[in-house]
matplotlib code that plots the C-alpha trace (Angstrom):
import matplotlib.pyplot as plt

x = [0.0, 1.4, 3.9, 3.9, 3.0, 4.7, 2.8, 3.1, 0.9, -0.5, -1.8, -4.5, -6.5, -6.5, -3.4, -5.1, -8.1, -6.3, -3.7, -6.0, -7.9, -4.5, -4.2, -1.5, -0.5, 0.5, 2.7, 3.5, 5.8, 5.0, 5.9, 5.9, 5.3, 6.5, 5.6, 5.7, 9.0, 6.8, 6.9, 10.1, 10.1, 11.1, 14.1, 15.9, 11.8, 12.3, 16.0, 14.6, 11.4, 14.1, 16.8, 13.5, 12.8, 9.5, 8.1, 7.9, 6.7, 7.1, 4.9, 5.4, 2.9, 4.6, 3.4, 1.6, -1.9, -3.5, -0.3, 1.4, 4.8, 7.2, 9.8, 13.3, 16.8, 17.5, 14.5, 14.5, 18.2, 16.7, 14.0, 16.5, 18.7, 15.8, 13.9, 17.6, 18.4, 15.1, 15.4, 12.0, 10.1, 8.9, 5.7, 5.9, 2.4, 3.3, -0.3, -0.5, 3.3, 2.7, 0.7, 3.1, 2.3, 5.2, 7.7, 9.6, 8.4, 10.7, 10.6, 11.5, 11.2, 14.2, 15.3, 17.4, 19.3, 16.1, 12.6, 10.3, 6.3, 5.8, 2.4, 0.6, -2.6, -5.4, -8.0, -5.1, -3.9, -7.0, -9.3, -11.2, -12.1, -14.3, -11.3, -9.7, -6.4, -3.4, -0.1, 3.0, 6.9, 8.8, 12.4, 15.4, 18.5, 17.1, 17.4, 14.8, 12.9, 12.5, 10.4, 8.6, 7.6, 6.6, 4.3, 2.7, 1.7, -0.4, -1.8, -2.9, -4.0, -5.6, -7.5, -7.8, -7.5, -7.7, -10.8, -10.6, -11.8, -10.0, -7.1, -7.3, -7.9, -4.6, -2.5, -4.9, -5.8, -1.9, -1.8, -4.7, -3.4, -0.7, -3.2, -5.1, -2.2, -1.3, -4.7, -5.2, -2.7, -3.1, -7.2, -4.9, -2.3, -5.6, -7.5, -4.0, -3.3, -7.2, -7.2, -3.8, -5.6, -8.7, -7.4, -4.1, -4.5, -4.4, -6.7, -6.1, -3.7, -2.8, -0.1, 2.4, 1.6, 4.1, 1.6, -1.3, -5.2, -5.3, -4.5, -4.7, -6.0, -5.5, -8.9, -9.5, -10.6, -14.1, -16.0, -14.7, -12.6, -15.3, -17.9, -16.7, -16.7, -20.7, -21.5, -19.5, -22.1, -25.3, -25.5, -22.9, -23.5, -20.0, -17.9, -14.3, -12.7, -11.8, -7.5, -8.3, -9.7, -5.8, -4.1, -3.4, -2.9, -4.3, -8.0, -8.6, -7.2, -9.4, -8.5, -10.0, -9.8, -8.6, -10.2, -13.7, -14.2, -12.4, -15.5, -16.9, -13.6, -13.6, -16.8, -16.5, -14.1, -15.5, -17.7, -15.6, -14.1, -17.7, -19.3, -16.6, -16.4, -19.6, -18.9, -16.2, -17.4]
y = [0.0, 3.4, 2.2, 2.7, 0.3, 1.0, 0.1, 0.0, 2.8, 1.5, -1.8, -3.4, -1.0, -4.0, -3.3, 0.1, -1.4, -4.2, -1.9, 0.6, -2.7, -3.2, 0.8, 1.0, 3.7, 3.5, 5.0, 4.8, 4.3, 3.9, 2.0, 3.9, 3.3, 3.0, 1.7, -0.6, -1.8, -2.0, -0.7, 0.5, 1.1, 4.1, 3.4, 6.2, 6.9, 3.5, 4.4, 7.6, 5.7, 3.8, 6.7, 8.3, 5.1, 6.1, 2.4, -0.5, -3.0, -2.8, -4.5, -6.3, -8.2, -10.3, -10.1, -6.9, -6.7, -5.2, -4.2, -8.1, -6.7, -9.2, -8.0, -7.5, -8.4, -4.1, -3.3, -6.9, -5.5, -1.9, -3.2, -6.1, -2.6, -0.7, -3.1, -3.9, -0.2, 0.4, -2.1, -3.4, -6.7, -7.8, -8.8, -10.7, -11.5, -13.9, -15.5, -14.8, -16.1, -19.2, -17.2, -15.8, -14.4, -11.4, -12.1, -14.7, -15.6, -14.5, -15.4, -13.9, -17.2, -18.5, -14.7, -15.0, -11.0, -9.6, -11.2, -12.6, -13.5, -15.1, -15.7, -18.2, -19.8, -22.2, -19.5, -18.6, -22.1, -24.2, -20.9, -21.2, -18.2, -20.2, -22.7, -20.6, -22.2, -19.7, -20.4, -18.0, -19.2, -17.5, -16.5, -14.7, -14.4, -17.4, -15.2, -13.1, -16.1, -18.4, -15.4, -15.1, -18.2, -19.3, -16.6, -17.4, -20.6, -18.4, -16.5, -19.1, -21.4, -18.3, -17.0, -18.6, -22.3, -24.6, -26.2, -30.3, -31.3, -28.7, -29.8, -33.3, -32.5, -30.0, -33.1, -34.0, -30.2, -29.3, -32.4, -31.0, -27.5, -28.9, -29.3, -26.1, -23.3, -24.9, -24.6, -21.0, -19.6, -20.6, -19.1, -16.0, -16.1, -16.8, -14.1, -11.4, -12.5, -11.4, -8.4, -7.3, -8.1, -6.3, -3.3, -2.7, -0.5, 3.5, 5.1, 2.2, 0.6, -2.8, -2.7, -4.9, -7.4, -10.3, -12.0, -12.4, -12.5, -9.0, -6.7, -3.0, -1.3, 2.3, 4.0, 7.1, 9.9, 10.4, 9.8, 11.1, 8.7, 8.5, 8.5, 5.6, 2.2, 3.4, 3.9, 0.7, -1.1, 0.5, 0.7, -1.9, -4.1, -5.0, -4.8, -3.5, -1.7, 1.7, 2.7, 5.1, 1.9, 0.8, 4.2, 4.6, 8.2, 7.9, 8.7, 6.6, 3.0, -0.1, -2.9, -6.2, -9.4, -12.5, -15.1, -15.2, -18.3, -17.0, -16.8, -14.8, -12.4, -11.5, -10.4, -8.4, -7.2, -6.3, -4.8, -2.6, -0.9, -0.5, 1.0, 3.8, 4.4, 5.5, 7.7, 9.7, 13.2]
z = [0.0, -1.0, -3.4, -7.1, -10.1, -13.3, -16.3, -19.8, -22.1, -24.5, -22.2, -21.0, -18.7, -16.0, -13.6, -12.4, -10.8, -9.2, -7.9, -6.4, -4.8, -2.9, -2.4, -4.6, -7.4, -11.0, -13.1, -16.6, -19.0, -23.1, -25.9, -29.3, -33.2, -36.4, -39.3, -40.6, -37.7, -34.9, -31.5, -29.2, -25.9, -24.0, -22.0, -20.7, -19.5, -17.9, -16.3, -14.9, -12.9, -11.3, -10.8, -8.6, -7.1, -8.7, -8.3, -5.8, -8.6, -12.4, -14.4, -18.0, -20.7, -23.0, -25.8, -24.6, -25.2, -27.5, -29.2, -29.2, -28.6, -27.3, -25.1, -27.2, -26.0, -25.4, -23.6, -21.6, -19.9, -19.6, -17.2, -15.7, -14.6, -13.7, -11.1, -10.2, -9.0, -8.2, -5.4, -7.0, -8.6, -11.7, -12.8, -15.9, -17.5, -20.1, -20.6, -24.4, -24.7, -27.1, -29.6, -31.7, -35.2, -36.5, -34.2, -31.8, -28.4, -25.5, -21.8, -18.2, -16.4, -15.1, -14.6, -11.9, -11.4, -9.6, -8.6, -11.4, -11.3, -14.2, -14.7, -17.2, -17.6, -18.5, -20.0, -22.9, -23.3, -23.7, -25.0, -22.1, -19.6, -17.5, -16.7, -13.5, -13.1, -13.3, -12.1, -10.9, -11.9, -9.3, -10.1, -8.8, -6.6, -3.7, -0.4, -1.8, -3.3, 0.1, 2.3, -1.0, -2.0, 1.8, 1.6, -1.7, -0.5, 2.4, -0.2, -2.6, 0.6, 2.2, -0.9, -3.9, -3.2, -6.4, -6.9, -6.6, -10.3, -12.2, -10.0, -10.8, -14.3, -14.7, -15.8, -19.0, -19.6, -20.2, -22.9, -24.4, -24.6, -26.2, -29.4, -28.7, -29.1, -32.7, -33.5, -32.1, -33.4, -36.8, -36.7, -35.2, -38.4, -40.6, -39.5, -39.0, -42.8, -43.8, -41.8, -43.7, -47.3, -46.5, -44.1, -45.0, -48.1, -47.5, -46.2, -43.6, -42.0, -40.0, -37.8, -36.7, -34.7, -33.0, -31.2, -28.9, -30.2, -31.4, -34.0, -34.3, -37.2, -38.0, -39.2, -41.7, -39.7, -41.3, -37.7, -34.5, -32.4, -29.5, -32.2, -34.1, -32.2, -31.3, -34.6, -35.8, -33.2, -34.1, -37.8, -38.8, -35.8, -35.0, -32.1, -31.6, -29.1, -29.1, -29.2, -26.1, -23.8, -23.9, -23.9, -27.5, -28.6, -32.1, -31.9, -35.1, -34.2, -33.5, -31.3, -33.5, -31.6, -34.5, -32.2, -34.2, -37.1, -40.1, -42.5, -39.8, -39.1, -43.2, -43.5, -40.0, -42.1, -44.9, -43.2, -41.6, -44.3, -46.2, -43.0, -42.7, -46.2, -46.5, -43.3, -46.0, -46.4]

ax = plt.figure().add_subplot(projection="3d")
ax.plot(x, y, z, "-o")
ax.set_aspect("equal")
plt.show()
């Protein structure tokens, strides 16, 4: 309580609720854009959270989400150095991790100069949000681990005990996920691969995208950016997510999800583009 969060912008506007739950703070630092490369993060930003101690706790999605950007080799040592001087942890959120699409996966399990949570999951691996079995991979130098991991076990025993049948089921559910990834991510390539042929023509744009089960699409600027995803649901009827929901600064981008059948995902996307087209003045 008191401390500091540091979060990535653009992200997943989940980390703020959870950390004001346990009366904690956030504070930022962003990843930026260019196409067609991808996205870079901003690391002297990073060095100067952890020069002001700005942060008890830094906080890392790999692949990020919406923006799929797994963590490269320069920015992977520029947090390592900041949590390190910052006298801090890292969270490491690696549930979209097997679902790579542009780019290669990387890991911080194992991580062993400063404390790692690596988290993972059934409701990515098997497709299934109803399945609530999660799991933490702690790492690090082992005088800090041991306290740690002691208390862990209070947590989990304390608060979110396991339930008996997914329990006893874990060892047949990780075979099976096993088949699932393959099979996601190829409706994932599929549907990235559809969204570039329909969406990624001028006045459009499709961004890069290394992994994870979304994709960002950059919109003309016919309709205003709070405007468009309401008017994408009422007269088109489809659903996507607005840029500013995760932080994005372009008032025009659309988060598109690439889980949906692939018949279904190219006529969404169809759609799309005819829907705003008419919208041109």
């Amino acid at each position: 309580p008191g401390q500091a969060i540091a979060i990535p912008a653009p992200g997943y506007p989940l980390i703020e609720p959870l950390a004001a739950l346990a009366r904690a703070t956030t504070v930022t630092y962003r990843w930026h854009y260019l196409h067609p490369h991808g996205w870079w993060a901003d690391t002297n930003a990073i060095a100067g959270l952890a020069r002001r101690r700005a942060f008890g706790v830094f906080a890392l999605v790999n692949p990020e989400n919406p923006t799929g950007i797994y963590t490269d080799a320069q920015t992977r040592q520029a947090v390592l150095d900041a949590v390190a001087n910052a006298g801090a942890a890292l969270i490491a959120d690696e549930v979209f991790n097997p679902f790579a699409l542009d780019g290669q996966p990387t890991t911080l399990a194992g991580e062993d100069q400063v404390v790692v949570f690596t988290l993972g999951g059934l409701s990515k691996s098997l497709c299934a949000p109803q399945m609530k079995l999660a799991w933490i991979r702690l790492s690090g130098p082992p005088p800090a681990t041991k306290p740690i991991r002691e208390l862990l076990d209070q947590i989990a025993d304390t608060l979110l005990p396991v339930s008996s049948p997914v329990a006893l089921a874990l060892p047949d559910l990780l075979d099976l996920s096993d088949a699932v990834i393959p099979h996601t991510r190829h409706r994932l390539a599929t549907n990235l691969a559809t969204a570039r042929r329909v969406l990624d023509q001028a006045p459009y744009r499709v961004r890069r995208c290394e992994g994870g089960w979304s994709v960002i699409v950059d919109a003309p600027r016919y309709v205003d950016g709070d405007d468009l995803p309401i008017r994408l649901m009422r007269e088109a009827h489809l659903a996507v997510h607005p840029g500013w929901f995760y932080d994005l600064p372009d008032d025009a981008a659309l988060v598109l999800s690439l889980l949906p059948h692939p018949d279904q995902f190219a006529t969404s996307c169809h759609n799309l583009r005819a829907a705003i087209d008419a919208w041109a003045p």
